[in-house]
N, C-alpha and C positions, 0 to 999 in steps of 0.2 A: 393658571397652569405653571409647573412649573418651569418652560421653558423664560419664565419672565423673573423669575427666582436667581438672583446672584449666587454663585456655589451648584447650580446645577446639574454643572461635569461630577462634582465632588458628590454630590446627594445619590448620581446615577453608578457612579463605581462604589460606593457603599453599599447599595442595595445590591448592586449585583455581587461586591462581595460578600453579604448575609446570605442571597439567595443561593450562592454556591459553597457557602461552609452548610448549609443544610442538606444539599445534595451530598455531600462528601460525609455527612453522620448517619448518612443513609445507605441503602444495600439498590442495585440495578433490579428497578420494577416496583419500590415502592413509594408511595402519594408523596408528594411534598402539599402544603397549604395552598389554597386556591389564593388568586391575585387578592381579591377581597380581606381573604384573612391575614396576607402578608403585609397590605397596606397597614392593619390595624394592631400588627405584629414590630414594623419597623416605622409606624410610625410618619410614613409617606404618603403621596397621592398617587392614586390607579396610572397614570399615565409612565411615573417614574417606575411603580413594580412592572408594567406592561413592559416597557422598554428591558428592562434588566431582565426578566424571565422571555424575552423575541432574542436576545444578545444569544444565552444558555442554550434556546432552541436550536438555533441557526449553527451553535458550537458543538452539536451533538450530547449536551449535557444533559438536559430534559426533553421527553416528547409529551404532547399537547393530545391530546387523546378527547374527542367532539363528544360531550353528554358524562366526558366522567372524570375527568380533571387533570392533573401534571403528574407526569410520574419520572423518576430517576431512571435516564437510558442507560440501555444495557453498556456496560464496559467498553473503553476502546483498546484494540491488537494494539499495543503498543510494541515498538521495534527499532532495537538499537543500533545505534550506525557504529563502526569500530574504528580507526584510526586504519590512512590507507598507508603507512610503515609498514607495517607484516603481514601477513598471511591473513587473509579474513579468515574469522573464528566460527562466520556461521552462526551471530546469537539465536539464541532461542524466542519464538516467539510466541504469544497465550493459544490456547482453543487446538482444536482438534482440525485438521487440514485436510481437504478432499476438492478433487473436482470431476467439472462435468464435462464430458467435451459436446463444445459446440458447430463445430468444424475439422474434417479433419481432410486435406485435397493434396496432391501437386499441381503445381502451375510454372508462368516462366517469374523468375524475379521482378524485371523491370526497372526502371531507369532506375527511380531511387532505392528499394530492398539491395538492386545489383552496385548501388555504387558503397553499399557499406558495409557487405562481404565481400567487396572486390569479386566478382563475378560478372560477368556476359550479362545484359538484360534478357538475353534470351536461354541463360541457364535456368536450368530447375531448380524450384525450393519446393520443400513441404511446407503447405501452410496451415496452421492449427490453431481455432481460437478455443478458448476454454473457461467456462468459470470457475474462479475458486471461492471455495464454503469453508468456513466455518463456524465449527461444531452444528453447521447444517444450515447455516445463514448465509447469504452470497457474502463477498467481500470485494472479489478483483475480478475482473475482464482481462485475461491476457492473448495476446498475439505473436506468436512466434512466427521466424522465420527461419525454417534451418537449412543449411546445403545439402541438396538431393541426394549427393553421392557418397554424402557421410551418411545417410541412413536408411541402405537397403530394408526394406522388412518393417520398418519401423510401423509398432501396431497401436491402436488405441488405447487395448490396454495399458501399453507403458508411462503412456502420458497420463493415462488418470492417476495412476498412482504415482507418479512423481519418477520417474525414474529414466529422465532424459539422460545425464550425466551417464548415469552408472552402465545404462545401454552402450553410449559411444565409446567409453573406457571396454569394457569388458569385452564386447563385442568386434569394435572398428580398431580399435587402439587411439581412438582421439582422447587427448588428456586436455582437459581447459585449466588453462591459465588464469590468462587475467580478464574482468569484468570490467568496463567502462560505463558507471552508468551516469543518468541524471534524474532531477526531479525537481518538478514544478508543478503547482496547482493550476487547477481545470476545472472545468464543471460537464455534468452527464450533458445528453443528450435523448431525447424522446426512447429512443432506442436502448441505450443504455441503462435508462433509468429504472425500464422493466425488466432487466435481467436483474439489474442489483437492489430490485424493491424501492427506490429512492425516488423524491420529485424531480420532475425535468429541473433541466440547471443547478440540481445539487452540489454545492463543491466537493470536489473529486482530488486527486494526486496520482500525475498522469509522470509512472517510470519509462525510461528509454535505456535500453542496456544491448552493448557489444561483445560478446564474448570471444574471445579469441584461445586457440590451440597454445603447444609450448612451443609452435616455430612461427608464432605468431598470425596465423593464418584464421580469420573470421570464420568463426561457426555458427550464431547463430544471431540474427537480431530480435530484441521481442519492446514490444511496447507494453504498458499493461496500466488499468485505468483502478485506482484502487478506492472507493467509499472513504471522502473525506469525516462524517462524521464519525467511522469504526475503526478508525485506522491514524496511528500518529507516530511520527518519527523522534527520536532522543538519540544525540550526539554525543559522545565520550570525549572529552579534549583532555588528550595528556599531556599537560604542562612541563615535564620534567622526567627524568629517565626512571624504569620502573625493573622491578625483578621478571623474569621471564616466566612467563602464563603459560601452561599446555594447554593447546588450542581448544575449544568447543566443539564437538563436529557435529554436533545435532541439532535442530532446528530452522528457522526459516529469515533468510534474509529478505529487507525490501524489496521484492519485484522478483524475489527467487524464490520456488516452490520446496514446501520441506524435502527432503532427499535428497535436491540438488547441490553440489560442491560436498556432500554429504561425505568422502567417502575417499577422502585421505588427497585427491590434490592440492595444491596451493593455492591460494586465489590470490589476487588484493583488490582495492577496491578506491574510487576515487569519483568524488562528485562534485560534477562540472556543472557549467553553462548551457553547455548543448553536447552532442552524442556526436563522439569522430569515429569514422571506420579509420582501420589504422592505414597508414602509407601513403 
């Protein structure tokens, strides 16, 4: 085998590098060669294309289909992080956006919800979970948590369609500011797994975001659990000073729902270690 093969790091990142320029000449859904035909393609033994085509799987890159061979996974949401200097831009992100709601109640906050909008544990929040789809695929699990008293009336409708933000502005006069969020990998859970189609323990990309008003005042907290293998993050690092960009104001941020910051606030943005309510 060739785990007894000198060079066998180097034999396994080769194959896995052919098995992924093959994927990438190809369009999401169709066959790549079976392990058998790529042994005899690259030249290797079944255990080395095994491992390089388990690598791809686990990466989101191919899925394994029982009775009918490998095919090229569909595209991942890729979604760009901006530099937390200016104003988040709100990039744009792929697919069509929608959700469903899964919950939608008030309750009391409770120790921790209350210690990170600075609120009473025994204040009220709305609490509302929701899936997001797209183009009619799950994607994210989200969790909000918002202050009671910022959202008389507040209906389901608004929330399916995205239109947190634009509610509190138009309606309360709350303007959000700034966003503190983070993000770190996770994996589903039983529960999880069948809302977003995925196996138990899938790795996952578990957001945590603070939003606070323009007199700094927490408005809402949301967790939100996003499909590690559809979903991937790209960082912009600007090295050096640049001409001034009119903002983007459409589209969808990590862990932000399209609509949301949509709609002329300022935001910025900053990713941490872990999630501070502010004060």
């Amino acid at each position: 085998m060739d785990a007894d093969v000198p060079g066998t790091v180097l034999k396994r990142e080769r194959t896995r590098d052919a098995v992924l320029e093959l994927i990438e000449s190809r369009s999401p859904g169709d066959a790549i060669p079976s392990e058998r035909a790529l042994c005899a393609l690259l030249g290797v033994s079944r255990p080395t294309v095994r491992a390089a085509v388990d690598e791809l799987v686990a990466a989101g890159l191919l899925v394994r289909e029982h009775g009918r061979g490998m095919f090229v996974a569909p595209a991942k949401i890729t979604q760009e992080l901006v530099a937390g200097d200016r104003a988040l831009s709100v990039p744009q992100a792929a697919g069509a956006w929608s959700s469903r709601l899964l919950e939608f109640t008030t309750l009391q906050a409770g120790a921790r919800v209350g210690r990170k909008l600075r609120m009473s544990p025994a204040a009220e929040i709305v609490y509302v979970a929701r899936l997001r789809l797209v183009d009619g695929a799950p994607m994210a699990i989200e969790h909000l948590h918002i202050r009671a008293e910022l959202v008389p009336g507040l209906s389901a409708q608004e929330l399916e369609s995205g239109d947190l933000y634009e509610h509190l502005r138009a309606t309360h006069g709350v303007h959000v500011r700034e966003a503190v969020q983070a993000i770190e990998p996770t994996v589903v859970t039983r529960a999880e797994a069948g809302l977003l189609d995925v196996p138990e323990l899938s790795p996952a990309l578990l957001f945590e975001r603070l939003t606070s008003d323009t007199t700094g005042r927490p408005v809402e907290y949301v967790h939100s659990l996003y499909r590690g293998d559809r979903y991937r993050i790209v960082s912009r690092l600007a090295l050096g000073p640049a001409a001034e960009v009119a903002p983007d104001l459409e589209g969808h941020h990590p862990g932000i729902p399209p609509g949301d910051f949509a709609h002329g606030d300022a935001i910025t943005s900053s990713t941490r270690g872990d999630i501070q309510a502010g004060g």
